[in-house]
C-alpha positions in Angstrom: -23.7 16.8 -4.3 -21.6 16.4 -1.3 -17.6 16.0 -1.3 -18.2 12.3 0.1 -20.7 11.5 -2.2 -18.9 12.2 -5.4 -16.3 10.3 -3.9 -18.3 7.6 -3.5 -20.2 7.6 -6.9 -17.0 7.6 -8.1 -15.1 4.6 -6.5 -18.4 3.0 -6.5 -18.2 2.4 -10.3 -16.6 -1.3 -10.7 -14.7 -0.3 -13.7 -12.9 2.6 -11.3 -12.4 0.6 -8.4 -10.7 -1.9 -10.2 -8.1 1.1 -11.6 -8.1 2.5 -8.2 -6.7 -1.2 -7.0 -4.4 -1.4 -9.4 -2.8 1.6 -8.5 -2.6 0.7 -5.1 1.4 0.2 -5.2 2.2 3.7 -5.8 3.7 2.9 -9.3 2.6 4.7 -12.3 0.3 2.6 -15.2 -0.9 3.6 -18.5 -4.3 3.6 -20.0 -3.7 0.4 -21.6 -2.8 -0.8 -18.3 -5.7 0.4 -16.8 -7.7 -0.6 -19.3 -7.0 -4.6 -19.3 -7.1 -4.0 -15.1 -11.1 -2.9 -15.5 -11.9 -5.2 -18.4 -13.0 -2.3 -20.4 -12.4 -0.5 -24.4 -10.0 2.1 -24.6 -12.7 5.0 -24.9 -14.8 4.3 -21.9 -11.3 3.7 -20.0 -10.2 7.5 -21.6 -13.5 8.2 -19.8 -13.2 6.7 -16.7 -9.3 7.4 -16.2 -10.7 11.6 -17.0 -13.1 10.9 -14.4 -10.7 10.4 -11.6 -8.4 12.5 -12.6 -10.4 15.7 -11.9 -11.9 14.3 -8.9 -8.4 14.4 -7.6 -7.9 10.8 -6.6 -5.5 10.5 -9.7 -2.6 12.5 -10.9 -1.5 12.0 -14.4 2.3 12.8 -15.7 2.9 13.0 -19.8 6.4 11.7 -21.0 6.7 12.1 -24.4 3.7 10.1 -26.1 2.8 8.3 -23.0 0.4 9.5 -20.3 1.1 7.6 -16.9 -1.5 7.6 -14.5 -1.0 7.0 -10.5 -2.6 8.1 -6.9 -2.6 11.5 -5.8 -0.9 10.4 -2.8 -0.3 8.0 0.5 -4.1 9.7 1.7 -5.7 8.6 -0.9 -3.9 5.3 -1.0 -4.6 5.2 3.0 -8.6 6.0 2.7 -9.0 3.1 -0.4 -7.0 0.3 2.0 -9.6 1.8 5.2 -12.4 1.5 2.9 -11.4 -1.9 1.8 -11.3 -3.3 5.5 -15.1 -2.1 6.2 -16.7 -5.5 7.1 -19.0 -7.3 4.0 -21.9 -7.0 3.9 -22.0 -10.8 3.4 -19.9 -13.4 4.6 -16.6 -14.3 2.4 -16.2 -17.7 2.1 -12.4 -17.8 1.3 -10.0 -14.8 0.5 -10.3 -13.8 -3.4 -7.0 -13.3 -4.0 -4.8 -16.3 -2.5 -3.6 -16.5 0.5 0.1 -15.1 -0.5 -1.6 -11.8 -1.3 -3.1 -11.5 2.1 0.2 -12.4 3.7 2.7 -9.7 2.5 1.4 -7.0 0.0 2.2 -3.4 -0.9 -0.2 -1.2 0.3 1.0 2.4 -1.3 5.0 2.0 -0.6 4.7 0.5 2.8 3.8 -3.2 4.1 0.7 -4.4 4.4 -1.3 -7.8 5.4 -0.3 -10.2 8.2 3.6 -9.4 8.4 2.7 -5.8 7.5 0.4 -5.4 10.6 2.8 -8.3 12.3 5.8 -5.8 12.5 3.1 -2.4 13.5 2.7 -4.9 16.9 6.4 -5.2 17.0 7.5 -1.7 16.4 5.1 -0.2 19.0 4.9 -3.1 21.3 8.8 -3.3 21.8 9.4 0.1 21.8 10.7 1.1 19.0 7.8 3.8 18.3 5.7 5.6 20.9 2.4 7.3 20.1 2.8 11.0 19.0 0.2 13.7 18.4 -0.7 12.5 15.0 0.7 8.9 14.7 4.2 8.2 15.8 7.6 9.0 16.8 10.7 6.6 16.9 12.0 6.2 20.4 15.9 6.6 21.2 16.1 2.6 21.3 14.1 2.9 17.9 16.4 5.5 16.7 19.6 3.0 17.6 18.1 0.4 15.9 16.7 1.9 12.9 19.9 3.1 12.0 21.5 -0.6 12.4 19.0 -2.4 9.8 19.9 0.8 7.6 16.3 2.7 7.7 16.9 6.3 6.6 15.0 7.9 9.4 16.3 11.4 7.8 14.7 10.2 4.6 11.6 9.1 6.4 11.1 12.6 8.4 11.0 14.4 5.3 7.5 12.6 4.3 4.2 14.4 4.9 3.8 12.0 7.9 6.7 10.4 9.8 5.0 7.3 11.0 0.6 6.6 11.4 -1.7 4.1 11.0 -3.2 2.6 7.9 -5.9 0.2 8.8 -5.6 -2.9 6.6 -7.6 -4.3 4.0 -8.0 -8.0 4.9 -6.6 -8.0 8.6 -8.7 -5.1 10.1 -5.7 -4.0 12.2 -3.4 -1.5 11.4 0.2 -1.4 9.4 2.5 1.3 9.6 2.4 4.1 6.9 4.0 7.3 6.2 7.7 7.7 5.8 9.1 5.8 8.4 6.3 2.5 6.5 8.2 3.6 3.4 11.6 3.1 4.6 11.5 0.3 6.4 9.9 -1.3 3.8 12.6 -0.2 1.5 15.1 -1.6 3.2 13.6 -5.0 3.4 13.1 -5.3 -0.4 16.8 -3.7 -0.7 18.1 -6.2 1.3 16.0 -9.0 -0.7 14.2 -9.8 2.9 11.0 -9.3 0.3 10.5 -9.7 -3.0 8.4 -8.3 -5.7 5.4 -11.5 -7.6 5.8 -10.6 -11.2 2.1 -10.3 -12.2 0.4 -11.9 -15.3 -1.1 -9.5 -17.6 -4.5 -10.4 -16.8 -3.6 -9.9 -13.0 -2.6 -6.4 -12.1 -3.4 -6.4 -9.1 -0.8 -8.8 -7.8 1.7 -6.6 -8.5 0.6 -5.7 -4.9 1.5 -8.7 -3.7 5.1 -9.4 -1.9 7.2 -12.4 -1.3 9.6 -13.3 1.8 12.4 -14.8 1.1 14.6 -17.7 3.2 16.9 -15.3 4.3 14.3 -12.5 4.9 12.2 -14.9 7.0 15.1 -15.5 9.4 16.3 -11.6 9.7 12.5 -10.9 10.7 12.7 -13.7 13.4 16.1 -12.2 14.7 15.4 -8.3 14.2 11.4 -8.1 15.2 10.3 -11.6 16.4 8.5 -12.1 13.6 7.5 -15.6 12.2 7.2 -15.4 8.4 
């Protein structure tokens, strides 16, 4: 069997792709996480979570008696969100998971949905990033005022990717990803522009989601001419 088709056998299993969602923000979970996320017993989830483990698409870290389970990394979380915006093949009637996930959500440790793919315009539109072999580079205006918001470009550089394209899940344009996504999104949640939903324990997967605050709506109308 084929690379892609194991991949696909394996995110094709509902129980999986719900785990695989769930660990969409980058954070770690446990099997007992996991395991109310899929709906499943704690054996087939040992099962399931072994699965993906050795496929690759999940890296596991032991701490004492815990076992905490997250994404092998930003290209795995980059080819789920890609996979997710494929068009359905029926017609959605209305977006499954509110409306407040599909405005502002993590995707990995950068922004995604409508401001996520709001602020990709902005940044590449206004000059702050210019197309690089790759993905992206910041421009000297970018550079000047990167540094001004606080976004540790230094910090971003040393990332596996600098700045690229993620194409997102319910907007079917891209947001930014890579280090530069990381940071900037960082620095909007540090500065309380965006806070995190707390979940309800039978609702993992909004701990994707992402709130804007008063304050952060009006510092993304005055930095990036963006309406929250």
């Amino acid at each position: 069997m084929s690379n892609l088709a194991t991949i696909a056998n394996l995110i094709g299993d509902p129980s999986r792709a719900a785990m695989l969602q769930a660990l969409l923000p980058g954070e770690a979970l446990t099997a007992g996480e996991l395991a109310r996320v899929a709906g499943i017993g704690a054996a087939a989830t040992s099962a399931q979570v072994k699965a993906l483990v050795e496929s690759g698409l999940v890296s596991v870290h032991a701490q004492g008696r815990h076992r905490y389970h997250r994404l092998a990394g930003e290209e795995v979380a980059s080819a789920l969100e890609t996979l997710m915006a494929l068009p359905q093949v029926s017609p959605r009637k209305s977006w499954p998971h509110g409306e407040g996930f599909r405005q502002a959500r993590l995707c990995w440790h950068h922004l995604a949905g409508r401001l996520g793919v709001a602020l990709h315009e902005r940044l590449t539109g206004d000059g702050w990033i210019e197309a690089a072999p790759g993905g992206w580079v910041a421009t000297a205006t970018g550079e000047a005022r990167f540094a001004k918001l606080g976004v540790d470009l230094a910090v971003a550089r040393r990332a596996s990717r600098f700045a690229c394209d993620c194409m997102d899940w319910s907007e079917r344009r891209p947001h930014l990803a890579g280090g530069l996504g990381r940071e900037v999104t960082s620095m909007m949640t540090r500065r309380l522009w965006l806070t995190r939903i707390e979940p309800s324990a039978t609702d993992l997967l909004q701990r994707r989601r992402l709130a804007c605050t008063p304050e952060g709506a009006r510092a993304l109308s005055l930095e990036f001419g963006i309406t929250a």
